[in-house]
BAKE-26074 format. One record per residue: residue number from 1; residue in one letter; chain; x, y, z of N, C-alpha, C in turn. Coordinates in Angstrom, 3 decimals, m for minus. Layout:
BEGIN
{site NUM a A {X Y Z} {X Y Z} {X Y Z}}
...
***
This chain:
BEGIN
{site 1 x A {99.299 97.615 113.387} {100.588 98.060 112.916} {100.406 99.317 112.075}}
{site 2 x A {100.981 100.281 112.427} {100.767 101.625 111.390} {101.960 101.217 110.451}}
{site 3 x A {102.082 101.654 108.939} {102.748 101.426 108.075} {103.180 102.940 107.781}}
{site 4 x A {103.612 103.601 108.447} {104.093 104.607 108.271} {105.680 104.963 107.874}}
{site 5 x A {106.431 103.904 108.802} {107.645 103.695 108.086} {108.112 102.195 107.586}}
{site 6 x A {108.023 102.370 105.877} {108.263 101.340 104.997} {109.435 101.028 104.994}}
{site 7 x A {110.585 101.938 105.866} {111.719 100.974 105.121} {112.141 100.070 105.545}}
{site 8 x A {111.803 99.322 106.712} {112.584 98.423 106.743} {111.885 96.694 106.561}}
{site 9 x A {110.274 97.145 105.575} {109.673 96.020 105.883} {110.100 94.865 104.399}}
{site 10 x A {110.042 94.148 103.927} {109.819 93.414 103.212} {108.763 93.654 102.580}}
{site 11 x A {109.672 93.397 100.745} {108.309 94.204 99.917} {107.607 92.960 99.107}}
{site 12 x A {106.339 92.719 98.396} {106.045 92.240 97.518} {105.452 92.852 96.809}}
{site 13 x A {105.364 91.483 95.526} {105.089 92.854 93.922} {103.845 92.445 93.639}}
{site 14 x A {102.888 93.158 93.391} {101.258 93.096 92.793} {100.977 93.374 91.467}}
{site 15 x A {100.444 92.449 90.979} {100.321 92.820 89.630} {98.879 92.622 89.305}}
{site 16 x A {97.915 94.336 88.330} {96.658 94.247 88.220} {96.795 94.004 87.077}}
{site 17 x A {95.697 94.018 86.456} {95.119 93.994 84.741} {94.068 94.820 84.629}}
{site 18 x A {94.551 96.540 84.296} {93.724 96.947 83.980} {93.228 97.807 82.698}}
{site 19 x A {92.241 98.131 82.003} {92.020 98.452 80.540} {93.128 99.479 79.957}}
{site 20 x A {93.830 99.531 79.018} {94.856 100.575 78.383} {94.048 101.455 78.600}}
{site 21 x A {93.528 102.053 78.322} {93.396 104.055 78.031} {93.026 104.369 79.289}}
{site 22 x A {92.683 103.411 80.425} {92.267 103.856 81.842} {93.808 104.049 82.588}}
{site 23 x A {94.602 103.042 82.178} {95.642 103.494 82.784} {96.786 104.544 82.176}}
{site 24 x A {96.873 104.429 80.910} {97.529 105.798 80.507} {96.758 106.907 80.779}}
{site 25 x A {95.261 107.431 81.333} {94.870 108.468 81.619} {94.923 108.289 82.907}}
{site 26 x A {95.123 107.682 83.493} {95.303 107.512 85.603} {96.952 108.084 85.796}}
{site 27 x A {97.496 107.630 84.826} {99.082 107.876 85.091} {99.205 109.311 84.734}}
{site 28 x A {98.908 109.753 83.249} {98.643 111.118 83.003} {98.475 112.046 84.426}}
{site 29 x A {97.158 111.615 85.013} {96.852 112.559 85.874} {97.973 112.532 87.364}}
{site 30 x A {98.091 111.225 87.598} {99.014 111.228 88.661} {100.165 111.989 88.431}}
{site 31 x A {100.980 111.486 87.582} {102.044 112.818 86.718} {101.713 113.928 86.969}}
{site 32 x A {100.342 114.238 87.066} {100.748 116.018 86.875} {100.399 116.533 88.754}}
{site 33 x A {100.172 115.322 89.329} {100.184 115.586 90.826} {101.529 115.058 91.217}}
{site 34 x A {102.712 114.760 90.073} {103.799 114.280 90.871} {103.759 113.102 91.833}}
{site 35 x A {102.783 112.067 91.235} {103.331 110.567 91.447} {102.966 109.494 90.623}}
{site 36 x A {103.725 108.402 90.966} {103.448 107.722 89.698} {102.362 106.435 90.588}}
{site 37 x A {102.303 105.394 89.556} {101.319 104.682 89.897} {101.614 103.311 91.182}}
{site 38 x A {103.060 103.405 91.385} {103.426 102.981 92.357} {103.616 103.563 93.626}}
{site 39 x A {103.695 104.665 93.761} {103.446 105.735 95.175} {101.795 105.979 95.368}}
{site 40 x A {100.921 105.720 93.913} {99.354 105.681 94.437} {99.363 104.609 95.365}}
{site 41 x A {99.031 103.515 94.663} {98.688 102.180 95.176} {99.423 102.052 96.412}}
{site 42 x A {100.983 102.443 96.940} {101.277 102.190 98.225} {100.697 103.011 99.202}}
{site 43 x A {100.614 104.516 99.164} {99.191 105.274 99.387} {98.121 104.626 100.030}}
{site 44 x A {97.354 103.974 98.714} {96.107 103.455 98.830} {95.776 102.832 99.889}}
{site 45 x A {97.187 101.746 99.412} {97.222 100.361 100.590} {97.106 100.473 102.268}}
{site 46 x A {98.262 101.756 102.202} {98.434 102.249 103.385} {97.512 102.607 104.202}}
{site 47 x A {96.953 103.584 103.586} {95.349 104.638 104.237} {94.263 103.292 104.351}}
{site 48 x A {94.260 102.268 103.891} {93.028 101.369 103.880} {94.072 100.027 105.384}}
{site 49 x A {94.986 99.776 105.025} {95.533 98.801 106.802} {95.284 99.985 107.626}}
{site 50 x A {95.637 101.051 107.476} {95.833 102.068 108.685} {94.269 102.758 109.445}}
{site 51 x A {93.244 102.618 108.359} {92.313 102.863 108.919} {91.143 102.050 108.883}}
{site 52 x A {92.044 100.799 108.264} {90.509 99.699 107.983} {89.403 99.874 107.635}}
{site 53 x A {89.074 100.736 106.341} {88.271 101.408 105.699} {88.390 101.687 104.437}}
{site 54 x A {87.638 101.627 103.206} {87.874 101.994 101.951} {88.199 103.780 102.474}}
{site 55 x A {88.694 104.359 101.408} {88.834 105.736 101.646} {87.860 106.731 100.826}}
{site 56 x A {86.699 105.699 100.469} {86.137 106.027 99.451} {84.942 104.920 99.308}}
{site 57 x A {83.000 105.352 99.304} {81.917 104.472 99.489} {82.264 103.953 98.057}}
{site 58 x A {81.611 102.558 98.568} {81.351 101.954 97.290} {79.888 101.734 96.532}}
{site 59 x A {80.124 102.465 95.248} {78.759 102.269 94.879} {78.135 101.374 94.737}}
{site 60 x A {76.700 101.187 94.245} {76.268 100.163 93.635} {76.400 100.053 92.226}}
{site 61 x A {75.962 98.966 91.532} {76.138 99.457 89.975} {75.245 100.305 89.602}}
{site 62 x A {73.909 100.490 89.642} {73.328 101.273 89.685} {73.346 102.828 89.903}}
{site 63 x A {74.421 103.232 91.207} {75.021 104.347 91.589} {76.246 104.705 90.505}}
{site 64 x A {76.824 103.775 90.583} {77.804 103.835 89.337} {77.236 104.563 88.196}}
{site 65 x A {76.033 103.781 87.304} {76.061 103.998 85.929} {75.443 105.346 85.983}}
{site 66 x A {74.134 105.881 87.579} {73.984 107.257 87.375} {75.200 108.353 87.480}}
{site 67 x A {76.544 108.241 88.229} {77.565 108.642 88.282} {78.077 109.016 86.954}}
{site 68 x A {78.470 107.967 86.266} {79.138 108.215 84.815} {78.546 108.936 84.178}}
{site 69 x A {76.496 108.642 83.845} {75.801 109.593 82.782} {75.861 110.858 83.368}}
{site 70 x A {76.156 111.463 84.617} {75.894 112.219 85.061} {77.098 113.160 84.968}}
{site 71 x A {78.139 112.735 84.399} {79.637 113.035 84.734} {79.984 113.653 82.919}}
{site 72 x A {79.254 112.788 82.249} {79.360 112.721 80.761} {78.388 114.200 80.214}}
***
């Protein structure tokens, strides 16, 4: 099924838990690309049913923590 046109499907609501200052700086940035955090995540959702694929590797933790020191 491509999810390309949402309107006529039936919606449900998701709810994450994620750390304060990660999400007031995720929203920040989305804001200044002109969307908010509900046009990401439907986005997200979309590009990952539509191509059955993260859109994006997943590290290891290891890859991770050289990522961050490396970023810092």
């Amino acid at each position: 099924m491509d999810y390309k046109d949402q309107t006529s499907m039936q919606k449900t609501q998701l709810r994450i838990s994620v750390d304060e200052d990660l999400a007031k700086d995720v929203q920040e940035k989305l804001e200044m690309l002109g969307l908010d955090q509900s046009d990401f995540f439907i986005g997200l959702l979309t590009n990952i049913a539509n191509n059955k694929k993260l859109p994006f590797s997943k590290l290891t933790n290891e890859e991770e923590e050289k990522a961050i020191l490396a970023a810092n």
